[in-house]
N, C-alpha and C positions, 0 to 999 in steps of 0.2 A: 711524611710524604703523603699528599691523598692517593686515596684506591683510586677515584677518577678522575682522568685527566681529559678535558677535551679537547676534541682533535681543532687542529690550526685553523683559521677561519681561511677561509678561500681566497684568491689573491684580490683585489679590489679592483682590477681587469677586469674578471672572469664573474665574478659579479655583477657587476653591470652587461657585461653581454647577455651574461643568462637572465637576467631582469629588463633586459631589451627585447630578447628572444621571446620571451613571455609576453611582453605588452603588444607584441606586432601579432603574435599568434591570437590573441585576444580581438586585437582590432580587427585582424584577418576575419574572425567565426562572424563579428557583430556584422563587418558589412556584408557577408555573404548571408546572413539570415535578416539582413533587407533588404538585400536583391532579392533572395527568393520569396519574400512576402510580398512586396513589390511587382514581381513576377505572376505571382496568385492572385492579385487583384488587378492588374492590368489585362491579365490575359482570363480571365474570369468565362470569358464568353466562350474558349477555347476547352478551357481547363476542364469547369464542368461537366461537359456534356462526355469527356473523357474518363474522369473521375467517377461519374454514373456510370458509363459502360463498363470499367473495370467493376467495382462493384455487383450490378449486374452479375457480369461473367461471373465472379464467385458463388451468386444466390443459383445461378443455371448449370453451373458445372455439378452437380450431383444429378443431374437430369439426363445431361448429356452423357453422363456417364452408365445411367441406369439404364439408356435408350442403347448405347452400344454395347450394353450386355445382351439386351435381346436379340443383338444381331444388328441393328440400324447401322450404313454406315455413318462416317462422320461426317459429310456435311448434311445428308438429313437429316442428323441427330441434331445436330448446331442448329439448322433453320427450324426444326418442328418447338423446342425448346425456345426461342428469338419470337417464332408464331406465338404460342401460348401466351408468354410475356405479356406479346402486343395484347392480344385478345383481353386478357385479364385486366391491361392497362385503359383500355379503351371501355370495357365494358364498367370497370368502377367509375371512368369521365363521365357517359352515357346516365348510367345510375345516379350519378352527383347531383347532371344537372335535369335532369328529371324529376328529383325530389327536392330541388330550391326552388324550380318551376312553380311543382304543388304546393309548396312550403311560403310562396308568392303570396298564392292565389287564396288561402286561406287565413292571412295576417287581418286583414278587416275584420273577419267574425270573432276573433279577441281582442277589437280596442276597446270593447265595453267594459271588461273585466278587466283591460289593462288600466282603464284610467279608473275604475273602481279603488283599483287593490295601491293606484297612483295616490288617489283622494285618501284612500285610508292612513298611510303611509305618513301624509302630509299632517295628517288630520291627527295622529298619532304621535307625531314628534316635530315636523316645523313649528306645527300651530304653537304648543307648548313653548319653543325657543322663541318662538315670538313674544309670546304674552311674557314671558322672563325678561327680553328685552324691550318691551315699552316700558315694564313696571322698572326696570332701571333708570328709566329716561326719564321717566315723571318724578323717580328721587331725585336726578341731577337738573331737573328745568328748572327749580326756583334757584337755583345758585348760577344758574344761568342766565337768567333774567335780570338779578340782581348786577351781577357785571358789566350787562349789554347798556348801553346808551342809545338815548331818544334820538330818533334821525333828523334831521332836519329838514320843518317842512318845503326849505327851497330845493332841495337834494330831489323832491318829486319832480317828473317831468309830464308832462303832457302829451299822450298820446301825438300822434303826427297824423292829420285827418289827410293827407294824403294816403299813408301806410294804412287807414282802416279803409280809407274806399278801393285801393289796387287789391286787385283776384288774381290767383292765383292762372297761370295756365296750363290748359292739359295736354300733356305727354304721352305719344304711343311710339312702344319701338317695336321694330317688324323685323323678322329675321328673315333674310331670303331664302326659297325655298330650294335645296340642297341637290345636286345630281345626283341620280342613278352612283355616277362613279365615287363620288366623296361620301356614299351612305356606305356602299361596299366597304371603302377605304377604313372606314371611321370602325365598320364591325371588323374587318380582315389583322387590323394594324394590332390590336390585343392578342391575338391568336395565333400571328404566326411565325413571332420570338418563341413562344414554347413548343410549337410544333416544328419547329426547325432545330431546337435542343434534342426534344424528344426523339426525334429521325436521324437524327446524328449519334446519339446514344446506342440504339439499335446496331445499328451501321458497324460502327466500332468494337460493339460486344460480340456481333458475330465474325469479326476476324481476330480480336483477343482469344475465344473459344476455337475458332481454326487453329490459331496459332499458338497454342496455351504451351505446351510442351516447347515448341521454339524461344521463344519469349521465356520462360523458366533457365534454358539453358543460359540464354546471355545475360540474366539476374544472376545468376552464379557465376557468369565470369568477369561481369562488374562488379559483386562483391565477394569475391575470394574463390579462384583457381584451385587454390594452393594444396587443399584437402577435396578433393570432388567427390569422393563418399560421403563426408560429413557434411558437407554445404549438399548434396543432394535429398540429402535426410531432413535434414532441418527445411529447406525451402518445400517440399513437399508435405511434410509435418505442420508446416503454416499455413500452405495453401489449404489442407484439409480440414486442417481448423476453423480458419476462418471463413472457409465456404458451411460449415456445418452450425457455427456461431450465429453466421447471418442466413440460414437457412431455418436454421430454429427460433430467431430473434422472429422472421418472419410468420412464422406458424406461431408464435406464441402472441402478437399480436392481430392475426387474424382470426383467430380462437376469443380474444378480449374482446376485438368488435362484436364477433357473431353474439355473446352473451351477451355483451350490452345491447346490443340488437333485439334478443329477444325480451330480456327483462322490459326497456322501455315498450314493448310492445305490448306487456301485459301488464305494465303501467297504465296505458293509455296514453302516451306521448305521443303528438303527431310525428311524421316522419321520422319514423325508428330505424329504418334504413341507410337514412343521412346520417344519422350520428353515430348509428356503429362503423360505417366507412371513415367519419370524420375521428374517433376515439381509435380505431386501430391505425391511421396515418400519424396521429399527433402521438398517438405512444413511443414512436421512433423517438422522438425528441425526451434524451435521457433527462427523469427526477419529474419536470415540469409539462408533461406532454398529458399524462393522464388527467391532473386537474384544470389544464386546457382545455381538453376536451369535454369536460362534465358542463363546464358553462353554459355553450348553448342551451342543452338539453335544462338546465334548472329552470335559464331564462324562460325556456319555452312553456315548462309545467309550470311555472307560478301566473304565466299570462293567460292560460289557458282551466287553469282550476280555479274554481273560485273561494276555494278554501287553500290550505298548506300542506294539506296529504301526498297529495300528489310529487310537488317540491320535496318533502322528504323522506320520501320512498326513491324517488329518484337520487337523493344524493346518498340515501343507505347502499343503492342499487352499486353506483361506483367504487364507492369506499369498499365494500365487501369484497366487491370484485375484483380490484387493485391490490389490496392486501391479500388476498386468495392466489394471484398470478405470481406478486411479485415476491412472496415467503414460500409458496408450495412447488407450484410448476413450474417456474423457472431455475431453482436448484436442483429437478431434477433431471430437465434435460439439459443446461449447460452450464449446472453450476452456480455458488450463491455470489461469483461475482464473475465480470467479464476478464478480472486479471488487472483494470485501471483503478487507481484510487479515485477517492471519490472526490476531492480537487481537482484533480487532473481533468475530470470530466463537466466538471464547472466551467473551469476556464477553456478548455476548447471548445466547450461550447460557447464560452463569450469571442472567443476568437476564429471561429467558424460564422460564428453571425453577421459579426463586423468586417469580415471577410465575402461572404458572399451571400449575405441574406437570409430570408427565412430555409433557404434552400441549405446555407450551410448548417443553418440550427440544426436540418434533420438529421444531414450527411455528419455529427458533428460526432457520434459515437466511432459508425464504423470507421470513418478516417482516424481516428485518434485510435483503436484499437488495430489498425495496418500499419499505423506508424510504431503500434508497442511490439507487433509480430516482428516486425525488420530490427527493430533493439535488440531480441532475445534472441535470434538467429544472426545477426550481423556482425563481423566482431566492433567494428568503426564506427557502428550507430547504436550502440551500449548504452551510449547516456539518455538517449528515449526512453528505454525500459528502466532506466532508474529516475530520471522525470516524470515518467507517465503512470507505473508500473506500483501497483498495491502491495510487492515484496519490499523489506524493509531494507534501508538502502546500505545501513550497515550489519555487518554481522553482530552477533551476542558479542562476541571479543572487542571488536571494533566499541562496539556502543558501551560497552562497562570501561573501555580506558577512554575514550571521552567523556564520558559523565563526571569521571574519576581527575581528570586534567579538568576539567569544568569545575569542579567543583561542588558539583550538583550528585552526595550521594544517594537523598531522596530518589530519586530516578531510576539509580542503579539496583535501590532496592526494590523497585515496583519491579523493574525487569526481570531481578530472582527470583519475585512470590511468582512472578507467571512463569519461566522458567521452572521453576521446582513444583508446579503442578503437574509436570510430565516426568518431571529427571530426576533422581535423589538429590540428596544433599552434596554426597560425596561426588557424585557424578559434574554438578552446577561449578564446586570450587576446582574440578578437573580439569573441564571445558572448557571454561569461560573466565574463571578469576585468577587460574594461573596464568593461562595464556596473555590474559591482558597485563595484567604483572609484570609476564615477560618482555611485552612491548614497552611498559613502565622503565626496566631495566634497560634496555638497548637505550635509551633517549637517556638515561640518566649516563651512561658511558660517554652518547656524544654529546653532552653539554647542554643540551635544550632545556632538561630542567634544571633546575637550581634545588639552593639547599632548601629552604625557605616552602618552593613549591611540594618537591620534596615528602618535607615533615605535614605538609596539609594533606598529600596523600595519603600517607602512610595513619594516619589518624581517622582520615576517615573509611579506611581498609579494616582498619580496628575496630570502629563504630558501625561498620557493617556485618563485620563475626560476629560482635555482640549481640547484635536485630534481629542473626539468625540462630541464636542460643538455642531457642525454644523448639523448633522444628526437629523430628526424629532423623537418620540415616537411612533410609527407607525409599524403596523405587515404587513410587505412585501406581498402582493399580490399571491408568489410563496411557502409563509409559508406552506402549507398544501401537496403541491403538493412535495415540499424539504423533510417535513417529512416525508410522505410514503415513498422518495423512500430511503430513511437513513433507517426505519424501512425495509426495503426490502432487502437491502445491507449489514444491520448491523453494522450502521458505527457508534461509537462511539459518539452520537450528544444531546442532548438536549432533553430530550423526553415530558418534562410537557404537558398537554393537554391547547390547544390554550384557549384563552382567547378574549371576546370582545373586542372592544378599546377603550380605555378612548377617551373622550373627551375632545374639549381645548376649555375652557370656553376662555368667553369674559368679563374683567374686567369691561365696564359699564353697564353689566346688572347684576354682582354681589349687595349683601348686604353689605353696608354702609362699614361694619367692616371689607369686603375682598375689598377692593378698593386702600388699600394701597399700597405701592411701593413692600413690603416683609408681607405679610399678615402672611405668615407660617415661623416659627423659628425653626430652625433643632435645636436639640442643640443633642451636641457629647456623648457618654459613655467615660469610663477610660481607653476601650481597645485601643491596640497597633492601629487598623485600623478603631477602629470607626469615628474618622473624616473622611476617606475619605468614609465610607458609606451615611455619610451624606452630601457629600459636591455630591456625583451619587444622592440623595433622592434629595438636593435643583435643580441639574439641571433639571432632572427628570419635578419638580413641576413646573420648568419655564417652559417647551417645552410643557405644559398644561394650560398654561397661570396664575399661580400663581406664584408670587415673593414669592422666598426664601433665607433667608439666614442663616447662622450656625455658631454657636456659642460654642467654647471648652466647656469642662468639667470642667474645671478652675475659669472660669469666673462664674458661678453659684453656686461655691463651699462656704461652712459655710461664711466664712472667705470675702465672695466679693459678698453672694448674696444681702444685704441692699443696697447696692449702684448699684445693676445692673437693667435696668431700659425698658423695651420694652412695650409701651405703645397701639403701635398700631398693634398689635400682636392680630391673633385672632385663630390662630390655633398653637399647641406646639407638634414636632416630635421628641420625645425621642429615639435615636438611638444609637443603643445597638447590635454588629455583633453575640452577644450569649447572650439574656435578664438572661435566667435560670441560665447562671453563675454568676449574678452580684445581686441575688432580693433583698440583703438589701440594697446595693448602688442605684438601681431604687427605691425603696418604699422613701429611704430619698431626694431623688433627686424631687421627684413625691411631696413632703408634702411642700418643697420648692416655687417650681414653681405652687403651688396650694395657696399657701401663696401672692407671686410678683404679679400675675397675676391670680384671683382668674374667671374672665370671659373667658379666653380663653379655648379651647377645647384642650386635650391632648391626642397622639397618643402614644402608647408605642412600639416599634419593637426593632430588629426583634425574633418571637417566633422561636425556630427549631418548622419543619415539620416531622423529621421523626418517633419523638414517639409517634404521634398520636395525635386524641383531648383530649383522655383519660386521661394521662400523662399529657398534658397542663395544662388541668384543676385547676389542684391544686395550681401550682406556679402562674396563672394570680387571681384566688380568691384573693390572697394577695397583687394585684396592682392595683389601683383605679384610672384608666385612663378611658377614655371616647371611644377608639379607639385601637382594637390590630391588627395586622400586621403581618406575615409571610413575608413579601416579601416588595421588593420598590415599585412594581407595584400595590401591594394592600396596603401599605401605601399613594401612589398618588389615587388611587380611593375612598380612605377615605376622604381625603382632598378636591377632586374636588366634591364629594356628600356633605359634609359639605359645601361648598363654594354655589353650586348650591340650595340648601334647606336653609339655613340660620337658621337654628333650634337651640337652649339650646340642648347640651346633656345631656343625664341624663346618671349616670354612672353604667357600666353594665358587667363585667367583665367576663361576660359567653363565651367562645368560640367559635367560626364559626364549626360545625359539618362536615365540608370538609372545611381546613383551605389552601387549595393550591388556590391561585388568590381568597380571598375572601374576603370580609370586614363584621364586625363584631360592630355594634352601634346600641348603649343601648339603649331600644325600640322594637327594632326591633325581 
């Protein structure tokens, strides 16, 4: 009879409805996520000027807020904060076009140099491709010659002495001369789509900021009533964030301008004013906004010097610069990333562009980082911050049983050498590789895998203990320092609370009966993975200086345990990847080996941790071993205090009252 049976396949109804129910939910998400694109680009004209002012409000709410500390009330505080704005807003307009003005008017006295360094240029490399391509031509002209055929001289025509005596005639076109009102028109019509955004933005951010606290309230009762401590916490957590993100995003690129500001200045670059305004607006625009910016300014120094000093003082000037903001001071006022990966920010930004312009390009960080705030707070908009969102999108558990069903254990091994940079050895197969194990085991119950897939796994479970032969039992140095900052970042890691380290006895100062080659005998459960938990527990025991070795389920079975024979055995690890599913197969297995070997000491693992000791209790009353387990880490510190104390146990089957890294022996 097999161990696993799987369960019935679903009725062929009930299948199809739920694979109908899935494709309409499907279609349901696609046409609503083109309505709402659709919606963003139709209504663009609306949208924007809205999407500014919230914004806005985020960059003014710490103003507003610092103005009502002094005492301002709140609508002072809102309009003196909306003033400043303006002022700043108008005042970099004023300054812009004041120095394209000057920036005009000065273009003539470098066409000399420009078409110099034109001529050089030409003179340097067309010319060259020229003379390459006629001396080709003049290879290929006599074989050209040779194929061509004599024309014929009736094929000549004779001019038409009409055609040489008609002249040409001359043409003038006049434009007529323009009203008063179509000159207006022609200047006003450019100007006053953006000054009607602009005044509308305004407009908007100062009743968002009237109304911030109201507006907060009905976001929490749109997305989730249900806990209003916890959704108050979180939406206000965001809000603070995100006003201080894009408060420091601000200050850290108007800090960029000012120094490119002054450096071109002592460069000698015309107009150093314009291009630090223009370098601190384009920086907005994530990855590609800084080397935008450096543009003009090279263009400018190579037209304007007539040598190439200049040009490469100025591109050292950005480079340094950029690299100096974007490694130093911006990790440390908000950190060495915004929290998006760095695709994520790619493609929003190709789809903020083709959405609304150069205007989305800029807008294309903060929106994309409002949409990741509403994911991590929201419970129903989840899948943003796991689309958007530089946390990885599965856990260590998760990603070692997919790689593991993939087939990919390359993968699984990269992921333990950076894992085991912070966590032991014994910690990594505690975490991470039993647990995935375990989800290995649940799918091998219901049928999804097979035999076949199975044996690929389990081989390459094998060939991954092996890879990690070499590496000691040992908790890295950086362990402590790694978790806080996982715990800070929230990054999907390992959280148990650290543990001392075992110790790696020395075999000749052991008792008698731990001196042998394999003093401790794994022996296996009947589940699908418990050999290879025990063949991680025998290495485990070696990198602690006890010989182990493991022994199948098989071989200790009714039928072959008379003849099975371990003499110099002085400790017995019953391993078991879920004991609570197996306790009449452990209590028989347990009367056996109590029988063959009635001196040695017996460990029973592994117990689950997460119903408690409460829950334990009851199923380990019924197993009468010397030693119980939770983990391989505390199956080896069982084993290394028995080996180090050399004592009889006496058997005591009462539970560890915190059973996480603990050991548990009767007496005690």
């Amino acid at each position: 009879m097999p161990e696993h049976i799987p369960p019935a396949a679903r009725p062929p109804t009930m299948a199809r409805q739920a694979d109908g129910n899935a494709s309409l939910t499907a279609l349901f998400n696609l046409i609503l996520f083109v309505v709402i694109v659709a919606g963003l680009y139709l209504g663009r004209e609306v949208i924007i000027p809205i999407t500014l002012a919230v914004l806005l409000a985020f960059v003014l709410a710490p103003v507003v807020k610092l103005l009502r500390r002094l005492g301002v009330w709140r609508v002072p505080s809102v309009m003196l904060a909306v003033l400043l704005a303006i002022a700043v807003v108008l005042g970099i307009a004023g300054l812009i076009g004041t120095q394209i003005a000057d920036m005009a008017g000065q273009v003539p006295r470098y066409e000399t140099t420009i078409r110099d360094k034109v001529d050089a240029i030409r003179k340097s490399t067309f010319e060259r491709a020229s003379a390459l391509v006629a001396r080709w031509a003049r290879q290929l002209e006599p074989a050209q010659n040779e194929q061509a055929k004599p024309p014929s001289p009736n094929s000549e025509t004779a001019p038409s002495k009409a055609g040489e005596e008609q002249k040409p005639l001359p043409v003038e076109v006049h434009q007529p001369e323009r009203s008063p009102l179509e000159i207006a028109e022609s200047v006003l019509t450019p100007v006053v789509s953006p000054l009607a955004t602009l005044a509308a933005t305004f407009v908007v951010a100062i009743f968002v900021l009237l109304q911030r606290e109201d507006l907060r309230d009905r976001l929490i009762s749109l997305f989730g009533s249900g806990d209003l401590h916890r959704t108050t916490l979180a939406m206000d957590d965001a809000a603070d964030r995100l006003s201080n993100y894009l408060l420091a995003l601000l200050g850290v690129n108007a800090a960029f301008g000012v120094v490119i500001g002054i450096g071109l200045l002592l460069i000698g670059v015309p107009s150093p004013i314009l291009w630090a305004v223009l370098s601190a607006l384009l920086r907005f625009i994530p990855y590609i906004g800084a080397p935008l910016s450096a543009i003009p300014p090279l263009a400018l120094a190579s037209a304007v010097d007539p040598g190439w000093s200049m040009l490469l003082w100025t591109a050292a000037l950005y480079v340094v610069v950029e690299i100096g903001t974007s490694q130093a001071v911006e990790p440390l006022l908000y950190g060495h990333s915004t929290g998006l990966s760095p695709i994520s920010v790619l493609v929003s930004a190709t789809f903020w562009t083709w959405l609304w312009g150069p205007l989305g390009l800029i807008l294309s960080t903060p929106l994309t980082l409002c949409l990741l705030v509403l994911g991590r707070h929201v419970d129903r908009l989840q899948f943003l911050d796991i689309a958007l969102g530089d946390r990885p999108a599965l856990t260590p558990v998760e990603n070692f049983y997919q790689r593991m069903i993939a087939g990919d254990p390359d993968e699984a091994l990269d992921q333990a050498e950076l894992l085991l940079k912070e966590h032991s050895l014994s910690a990594y197969y505690d975490e991470v590789a039993l647990d995935g194990m375990k989800l290995a085991a649940h799918d091998v119950e219901r049928g999804v895998i097979g035999p076949e897939k199975l044996e690929k796994i389990r081989e390459d479970l094998n060939g991954l203990i092996h890879e990690l032969e070499t590496l000691d039992d040992s908790a890295p140095q950086i362990e402590a320092k790694g978790r806080d900052k996982a715990e800070h970042d929230d990054q999907r890691a390992p959280t148990r609370a650290p543990v001392e380290d075992i110790p790696v006895v020395e075999r000749e100062g052991l008792p008698p009966a731990w001196q042998g080659e394999t003093p401790v005998l794994c022996v296996c459960g009947r589940g699908p993975f418990d050999d290879t938990a025990s063949a991680m527990l025998a290495q485990l025991l070696g990198k602690h200086g006890l010989g182990a070795r493991t022994v199948s389920h098989a071989a200790i079975s009714r039928s072959r345990a008379a003849s099975f024979a371990a003499e110099d055995v002085a400790m017995i690890c019953v391993i078991y990847l879920e004991v609570e599913r197996n306790l009449p197969h452990v209590r028989h297995l347990l009367r056996r080996l109590h029988q063959r070997l009635p001196k040695a000491a017996i460990l029973v693992g592994l117990w689950s941790e997460a119903d408690g000791a409460g829950k334990e209790e009851r199923p380990r009353m019924g197993v009468s071993a010397d030693y119980h387990a939770s983990s391989l880490r505390e199956a080896v510190r069982a084993c290394v205090m028995a080996a180090s104390q050399g004592e009889e146990p006496k058997v005591n089957p009462a539970p560890s009252p915190r059973p996480v890294l603990t050991v548990v022996r009767e007496g005690q």
